[in-house]
Steps between C-alpha positions, in 0.01 A plus 500: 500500500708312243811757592459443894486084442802585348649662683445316855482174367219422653143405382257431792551258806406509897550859481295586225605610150787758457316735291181539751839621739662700294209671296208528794650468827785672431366785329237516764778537782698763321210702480417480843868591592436819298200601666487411816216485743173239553373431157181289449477230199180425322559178355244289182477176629174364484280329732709154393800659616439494858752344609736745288414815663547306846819433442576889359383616854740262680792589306472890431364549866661892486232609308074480420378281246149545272384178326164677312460217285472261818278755705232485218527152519587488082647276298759506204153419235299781672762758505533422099112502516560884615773627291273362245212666570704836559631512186859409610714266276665198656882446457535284138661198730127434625384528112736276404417216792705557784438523867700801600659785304856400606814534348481274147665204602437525837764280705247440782248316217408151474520192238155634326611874524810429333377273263267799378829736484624220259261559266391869586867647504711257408838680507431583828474158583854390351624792706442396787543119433864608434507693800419225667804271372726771555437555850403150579152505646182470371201758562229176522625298780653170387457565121695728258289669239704358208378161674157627535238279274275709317193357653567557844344724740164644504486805218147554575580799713299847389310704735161585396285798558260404755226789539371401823228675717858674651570596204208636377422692863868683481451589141168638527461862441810558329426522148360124447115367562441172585364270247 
């Protein structure tokens, strides 16, 4: 990420953030280009993300799209809840607080979620504060991060493992009894 900031001198804007284009759509397109023909996508957004996988199906019309996370009606807790019960470890990003397992230092984060980085990984932070300065736009709208005051921004961001009765139906039978 830090190398393709650099090198387009760009962080995020209308158009998204350079590193989304350069290290998922891109890649994405050059690998359709090498094997051509109709390719479906499953995609993990959750029942919250609605509005995400609509927009997926208006812009890569060519081919079918899977949203399994939507279809079971799940959220981002109850998903946790079932990687939980399964046995499967979470990415160390949740562990350590954060919504997502993106990138650390994330350009498309907000005051809170950089705020945490501050304190979390602070070299990372500095990083891309100088970034910022050197390219001459900020990744928080309006504020750079070497502006940023330490108290802004809600940090209170981790996802919890919520168990729910959808989590306990698709993880019955597969090694875990119900409590």
């Amino acid at each position: 990420m830090n190398d393709v900031i650099d090198k387009t001198k760009y962080i995020n804007g209308a158009y998204g953030a350079a590193c989304t284009k350069w290290l998922k759509k891109q890649v994405r397109k050059d690998w359709e280009k090498e094997n051509p023909g109709f390719h479906t996508y499953i995609w993990g957004y959750d029942i919250n993300e609605k509005h995400r996988a609509d927009a997926v199906i208006e812009t890569l019309s060519d081919y079918d799209h899977e949203f399994p996370l939507i279809e079971q009606g799940l959220t981002k807790a109850e998903c946790h809840g079932i990687a939980d019960k399964l046995g499967l470890k979470r990415p160390v990003m949740y562990d350590l607080g954060y919504p997502n397992n993106n990138c650390i230092g994330c350009v498309k984060g907000g005051m809170g979620y950089w705020n945490k980085i501050r304190i979390d990984f602070p070299e990372v932070f500095e990083h891309r504060a100088k970034q910022e300065r050197e390219i001459g736009h900020s990744c928080i709208k309006g504020i750079y991060l070497d502006e940023l005051e330490p108290d802004r921004g809600n940090m209170d961001m981790e996802v919890f493992e919520d168990c729910t009765i959808a989590c306990q139906l698709l993880t019955w039978g597969k090694g875990n009894q119900l409590n």
